[in-house]
N, C-alpha and C positions, 0 to 999 in steps of 0.2 A: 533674573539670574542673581544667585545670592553673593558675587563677586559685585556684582553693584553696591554692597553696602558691606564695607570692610570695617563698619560698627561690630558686625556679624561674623564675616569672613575669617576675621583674622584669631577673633579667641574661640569660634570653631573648631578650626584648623591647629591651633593650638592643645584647645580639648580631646578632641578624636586623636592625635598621633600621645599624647598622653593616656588617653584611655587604653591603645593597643601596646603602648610600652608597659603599662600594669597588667592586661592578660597577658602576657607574654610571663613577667613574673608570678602571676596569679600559677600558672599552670607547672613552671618551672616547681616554683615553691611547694606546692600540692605535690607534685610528683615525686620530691626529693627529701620533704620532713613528712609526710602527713599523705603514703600511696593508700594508703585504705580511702582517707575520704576524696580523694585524686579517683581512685577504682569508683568508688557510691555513687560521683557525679559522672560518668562513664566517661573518664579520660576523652578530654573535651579536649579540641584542637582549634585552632582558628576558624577552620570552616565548616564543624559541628560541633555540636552541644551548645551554642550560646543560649540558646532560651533557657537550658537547667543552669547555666551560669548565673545567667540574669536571678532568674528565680530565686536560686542560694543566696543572690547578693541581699534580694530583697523579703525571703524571708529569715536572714540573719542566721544560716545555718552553719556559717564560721562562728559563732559563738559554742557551741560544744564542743568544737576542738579545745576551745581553750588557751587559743597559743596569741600572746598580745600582739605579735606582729601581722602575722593574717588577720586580724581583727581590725586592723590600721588600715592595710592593703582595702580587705573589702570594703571598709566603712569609707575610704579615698574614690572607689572604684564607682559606688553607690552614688556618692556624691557629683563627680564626674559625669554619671550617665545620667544623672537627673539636670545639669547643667546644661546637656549636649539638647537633651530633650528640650528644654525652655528655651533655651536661642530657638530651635529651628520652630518653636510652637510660633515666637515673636514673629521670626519671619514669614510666617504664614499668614500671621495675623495684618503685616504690613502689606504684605502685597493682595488681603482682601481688601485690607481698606483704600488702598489705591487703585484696584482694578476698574477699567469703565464699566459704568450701569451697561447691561444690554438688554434692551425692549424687547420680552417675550410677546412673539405674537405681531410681528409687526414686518 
Protein backbone atom coordinates (compact mmCIF):
# COMPACT_ATOMS: atom_id res chain seq x y z
CA UNK A 1 0.00 0.00 0.00
CA UNK A 2 1.57 3.28 -0.93
CA UNK A 3 0.50 4.85 2.60
CA UNK A 4 3.14 2.61 3.87
CA UNK A 5 5.68 5.05 2.55
CA UNK A 6 4.67 8.69 3.37
CA UNK A 7 8.29 9.43 1.47
CA UNK A 8 5.59 8.97 -1.36
CA UNK A 9 2.32 9.58 0.13
CA UNK A 10 2.55 12.76 1.18
CA UNK A 11 4.01 14.83 -1.87
CA UNK A 12 1.58 12.79 -3.99
CA UNK A 13 -1.07 13.71 -2.33
CA UNK A 14 0.01 17.08 -2.35
CA UNK A 15 0.85 16.81 -6.29
CA UNK A 16 -2.60 15.44 -7.36
CA UNK A 17 -4.95 18.03 -5.36
CA UNK A 18 -2.47 20.73 -7.00
CA UNK A 19 -2.66 19.17 -10.26
CA UNK A 20 -6.78 19.38 -10.05
CA UNK A 21 -6.77 22.84 -8.60
CA UNK A 22 -4.84 23.86 -12.02
CA UNK A 23 -7.48 22.12 -14.38
CA UNK A 24 -9.85 23.58 -12.61
CA UNK A 25 -8.16 26.95 -13.76
CA UNK A 26 -6.90 25.57 -16.86
CA UNK A 27 -10.64 25.23 -18.01
CA UNK A 28 -12.01 28.22 -16.31
CA UNK A 29 -9.35 30.23 -17.99
CA UNK A 30 -9.81 28.75 -21.59
CA UNK A 31 -13.26 29.30 -21.21
CA UNK A 32 -13.28 32.84 -20.19
CA UNK A 33 -10.26 34.63 -22.24
CA UNK A 34 -9.43 32.19 -24.84
CA UNK A 35 -13.45 30.11 -25.79
CA UNK A 36 -12.12 29.35 -29.37
CA UNK A 37 -9.36 27.30 -28.29
CA UNK A 38 -11.64 26.20 -24.92
CA UNK A 39 -14.24 25.10 -28.10
CA UNK A 40 -10.77 23.26 -30.42
CA UNK A 41 -10.11 21.16 -27.34
CA UNK A 42 -13.83 20.24 -27.11
CA UNK A 43 -14.75 21.92 -23.86
CA UNK A 44 -13.16 19.32 -21.69
CA UNK A 45 -14.56 18.93 -18.12
CA UNK A 46 -13.30 16.83 -15.29
CA UNK A 47 -14.53 13.70 -16.51
CA UNK A 48 -13.82 14.16 -20.38
CA UNK A 49 -11.31 15.18 -22.53
CA UNK A 50 -8.34 14.64 -20.21
CA UNK A 51 -6.17 12.74 -22.84
CA UNK A 52 -6.73 16.09 -25.48
CA UNK A 53 -5.73 17.98 -22.22
CA UNK A 54 -2.83 15.94 -21.62
CA UNK A 55 -1.85 15.89 -25.25
CA UNK A 56 -2.21 20.00 -25.60
CA UNK A 57 -0.04 20.13 -22.50
CA UNK A 58 2.56 18.08 -24.04
CA UNK A 59 2.44 18.95 -27.39
CA UNK A 60 2.79 22.76 -26.29
CA UNK A 61 -0.36 23.85 -28.09
CA UNK A 62 -0.63 26.82 -25.52
CA UNK A 63 2.03 28.43 -27.26
CA UNK A 64 -0.02 29.87 -30.23
CA UNK A 65 -2.31 31.47 -28.24
CA UNK A 66 0.32 33.37 -27.14
CA UNK A 67 -1.00 34.54 -23.91
CA UNK A 68 2.09 34.42 -20.98
CA UNK A 69 -0.07 33.25 -18.37
CA UNK A 70 -1.56 30.20 -19.93
CA UNK A 71 1.82 29.39 -20.91
CA UNK A 72 2.97 29.39 -17.10
CA UNK A 73 -0.38 27.53 -16.13
CA UNK A 74 0.56 24.76 -18.79
CA UNK A 75 4.02 24.66 -18.54
CA UNK A 76 3.16 24.21 -14.17
CA UNK A 77 0.64 21.63 -15.31
CA UNK A 78 3.24 19.67 -17.42
CA UNK A 79 5.52 19.62 -14.95
CA UNK A 80 3.21 18.50 -12.14
CA UNK A 81 1.99 15.51 -14.22
CA UNK A 82 5.40 14.46 -15.05
CA UNK A 83 6.23 14.55 -11.19
CA UNK A 84 3.04 12.61 -10.32
CA UNK A 85 4.28 10.12 -12.99
CA UNK A 86 7.81 9.56 -11.38
CA UNK A 87 6.65 8.98 -7.78
CA UNK A 88 4.22 6.47 -8.61
CA UNK A 89 6.95 4.96 -11.54
CA UNK A 90 9.36 4.79 -7.97
CA UNK A 91 6.88 3.25 -6.18
CA UNK A 92 6.53 0.60 -8.54
CA UNK A 93 9.80 0.20 -8.66
CA UNK A 94 10.08 -0.41 -4.69
CA UNK A 95 7.60 -2.59 -4.23
CA UNK A 96 9.20 -4.91 -7.29
CA UNK A 97 12.27 -4.83 -5.59
CA UNK A 98 10.83 -6.01 -2.49
CA UNK A 99 8.35 -8.44 -3.51
CA UNK A 100 9.22 -12.23 -2.71
CA UNK A 101 10.87 -14.34 -5.53
CA UNK A 102 8.09 -17.01 -6.32
CA UNK A 103 9.14 -20.44 -7.73
CA UNK A 104 7.66 -20.99 -11.12
CA UNK A 105 6.86 -24.35 -11.37
CA UNK A 106 7.11 -25.72 -8.08
Amino acid sequence: MISDYPELAIPLLVLVSAWLLMVFFLFRYLSTRHPAEYERLGRPTFQQGAFRVISYLFVRGHRRVGDAKLSLLCDAMLVTFLCVQALLLWYLLIKIQIAPAVAVGS
